[in-house]
C-alpha positions, -999 to +999 in steps of 0.1 A: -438+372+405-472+391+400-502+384+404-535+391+384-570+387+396-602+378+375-637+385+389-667+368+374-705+361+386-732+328+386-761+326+402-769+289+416-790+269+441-781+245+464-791+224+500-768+216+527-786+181+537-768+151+547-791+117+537-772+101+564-787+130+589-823+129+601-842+165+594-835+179+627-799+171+629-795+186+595-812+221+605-787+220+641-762+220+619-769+238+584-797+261+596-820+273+567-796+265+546-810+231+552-845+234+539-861+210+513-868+232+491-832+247+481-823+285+482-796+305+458-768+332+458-757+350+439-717+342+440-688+361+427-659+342+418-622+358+421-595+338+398-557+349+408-533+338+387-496+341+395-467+342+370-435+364+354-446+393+332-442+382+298-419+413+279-433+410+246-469+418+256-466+433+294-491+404+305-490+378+332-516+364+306-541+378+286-569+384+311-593+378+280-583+345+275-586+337+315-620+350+314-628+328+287-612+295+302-633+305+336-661+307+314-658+277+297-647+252+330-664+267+357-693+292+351-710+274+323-712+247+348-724+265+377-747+292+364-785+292+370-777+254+380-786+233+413-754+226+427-764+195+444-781+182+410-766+197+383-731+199+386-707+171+377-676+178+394-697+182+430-715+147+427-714+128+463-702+162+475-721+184+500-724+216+482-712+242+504-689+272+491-654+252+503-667+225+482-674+245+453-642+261+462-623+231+460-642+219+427-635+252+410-597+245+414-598+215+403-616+222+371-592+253+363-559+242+375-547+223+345-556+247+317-542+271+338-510+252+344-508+250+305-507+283+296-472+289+319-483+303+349-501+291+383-533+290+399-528+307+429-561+309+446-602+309+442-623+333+460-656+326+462-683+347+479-715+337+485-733+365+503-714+397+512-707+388+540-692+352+539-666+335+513-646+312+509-602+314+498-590+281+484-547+280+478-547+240+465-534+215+487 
């Protein structure tokens, strides 16, 4: 088994706030992140894929066309976007990194599944010093 690793970028804004939460129970709990008026990262997204090398072309897959499917699921989604807004697949979600995480997965695990190989994990990171690992379920 080997594993291959696929590093892209998005910028994107987001608010932890729950509308079930009054102000200052949101702020004990989220901090800043809480404030009205939203605040962005800029977050790098790790893709490992796992699989048998393929002897014909020395691959795992062709990390061209995994860049592309991240592109197309995930990034195009996420980039210069609100999170808590903008993004389909985190509606009725609190829009922290695990969530995105999560959502991420979900978006890429199929296609991936298709092409042969697994999804192993999604990194994300939102600052440099905090990220997130997601392994599925």
């Amino acid at each position: 088994m080997i594993y291959i690793t696929r590093r892209e970028k998005f910028s994107a804004a987001h608010r932890l706030h729950r509308e079930d939460w009054d102000e200052q129970k949101n702020f004990d709990v989220f901090g800043k992140c809480s404030y009205p008026n939203w605040h962005g990262h800029n977050y790098v997204l790790y893709v490992t894929v796992k699989g048998e090398l393929n002897p014909e072309t020395g691959f795992v897959v062709n990390i061209k066309h995994l860049s592309k499917i991240i592109k197309e699921n995930a990034i195009v989604k996420l980039d210069h976007r609100n999170l808590n807004l903008d993004v389909e697949f985190l509606k009725g979600k609190l829009a922290s990194t695990e969530n995105v995480a999560i959502g991420i997965w979900e978006q890429l695990e199929p296609i991936i599944n298709e092409l042969g190989i697994q999804l192993h994990s999604i990194k994300v990171e939102e600052t440099e010093n905090n990220f997130v690992e997601y392994f599925g379920n």
